[in-house]
C-alpha positions in Angstrom: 0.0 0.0 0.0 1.4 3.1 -1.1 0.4 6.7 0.6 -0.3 9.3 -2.0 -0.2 12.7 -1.2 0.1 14.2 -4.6 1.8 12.7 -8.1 5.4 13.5 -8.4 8.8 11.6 -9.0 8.9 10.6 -5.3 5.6 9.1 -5.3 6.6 7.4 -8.7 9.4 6.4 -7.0 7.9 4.7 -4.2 5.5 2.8 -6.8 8.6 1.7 -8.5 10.0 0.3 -5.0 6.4 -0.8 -4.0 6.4 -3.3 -7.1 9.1 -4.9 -6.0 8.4 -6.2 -2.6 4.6 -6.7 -3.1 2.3 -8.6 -6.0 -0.8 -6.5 -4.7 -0.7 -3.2 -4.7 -2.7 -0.1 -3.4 -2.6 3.5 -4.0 -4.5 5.4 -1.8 -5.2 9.5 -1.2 -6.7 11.2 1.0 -8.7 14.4 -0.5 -9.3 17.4 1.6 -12.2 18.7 -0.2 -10.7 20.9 -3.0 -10.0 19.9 -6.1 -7.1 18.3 -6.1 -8.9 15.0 -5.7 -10.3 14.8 -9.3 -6.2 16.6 -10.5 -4.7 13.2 -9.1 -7.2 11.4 -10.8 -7.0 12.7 -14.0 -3.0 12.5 -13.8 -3.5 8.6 -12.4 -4.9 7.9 -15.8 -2.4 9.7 -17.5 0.5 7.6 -15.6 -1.6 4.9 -16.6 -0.7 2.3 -13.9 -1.7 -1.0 -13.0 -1.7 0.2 -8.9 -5.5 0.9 -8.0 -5.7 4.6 -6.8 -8.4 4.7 -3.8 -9.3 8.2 -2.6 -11.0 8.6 0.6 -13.0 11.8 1.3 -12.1 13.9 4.2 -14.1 17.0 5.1 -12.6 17.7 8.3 -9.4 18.1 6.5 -7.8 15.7 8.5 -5.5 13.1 6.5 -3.8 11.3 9.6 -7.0 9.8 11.0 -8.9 8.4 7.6 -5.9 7.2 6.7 -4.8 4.8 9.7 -8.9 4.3 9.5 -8.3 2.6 6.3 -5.1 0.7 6.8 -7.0 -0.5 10.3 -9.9 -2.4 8.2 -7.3 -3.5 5.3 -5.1 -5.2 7.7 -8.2 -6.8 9.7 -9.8 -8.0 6.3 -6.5 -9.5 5.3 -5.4 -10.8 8.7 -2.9 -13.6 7.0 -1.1 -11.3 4.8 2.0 -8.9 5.9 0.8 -5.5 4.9 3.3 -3.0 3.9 2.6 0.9 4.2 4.9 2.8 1.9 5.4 6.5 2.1 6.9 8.8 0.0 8.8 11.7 1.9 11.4 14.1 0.3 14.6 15.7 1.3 15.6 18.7 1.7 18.8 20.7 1.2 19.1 22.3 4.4 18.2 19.9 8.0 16.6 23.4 9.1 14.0 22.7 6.4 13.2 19.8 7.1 11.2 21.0 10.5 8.9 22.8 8.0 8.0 19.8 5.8 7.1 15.8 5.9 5.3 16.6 9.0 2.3 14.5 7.7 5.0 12.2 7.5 5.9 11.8 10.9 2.8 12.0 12.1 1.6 9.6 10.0 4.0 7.1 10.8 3.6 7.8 14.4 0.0 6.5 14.3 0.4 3.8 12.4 3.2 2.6 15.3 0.6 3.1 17.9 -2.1 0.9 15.8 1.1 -1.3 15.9 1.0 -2.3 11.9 2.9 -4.5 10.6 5.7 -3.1 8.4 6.0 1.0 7.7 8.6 2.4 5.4 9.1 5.6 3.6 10.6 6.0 0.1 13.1 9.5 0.4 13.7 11.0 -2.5 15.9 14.4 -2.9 14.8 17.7 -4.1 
């Protein structure tokens, strides 16, 4: 399972990785309520991949929650199967920039720990 935030080389990259450790795979985004939800989509089709996207709706704006929502009723519904949560995170130049981004990130892996899943990676790629 691969955590999209938005399409770019990192998130290509962490498809790339994601195919080869896993036979199925799931892309899945969580939309805020603007219309970036329907922009991934349309670029999704463009990439024209074999990896399902899923986007779950959010209207509270909150991405942390439906996400470790999701991954929660994945991993009960496939109880025999080691489930594998990729994220993408960049990296920046300076370690100073760093505090301002791939906070999502942190979090996200954070509450996937305290859920205690299985296996959670992330996928760096440099700016």
């Amino acid at each position: 399972m691969v955590v999209v935030g938005q399409l770019n080389r990192g998130t290509v990259e962490a498809l790339d990785y994601t195919r080869t450790i896993a036979d199925e795979i799931v892309a899945v985004h969580v939309d805020l309520g603007s219309t970036e939800g329907e922009k991934l989509k349309e670029q999704w089709l463009q990439l024209q991949s074999d990896i399902p996207l899923i986007i779950i709706e959010s209207p509270y704006r909150s991405v942390i929650s439906p996400i470790v929502e999701f991954i929660s009723q994945f991993e009960e519904r496939y109880r025999d199967t080691y489930t594998t949560v990729v994220i993408p995170a960049f990296v920046t130049r300076n370690w100073w920039e760093s505090l301002l981004h791939n906070q999502t990130t942190l979090f996200l892996k954070t509450a996937l720990r305290a859920k205690k899943s299985r296996v959670i990676t992330t996928v760096r790629y440099y700016l």
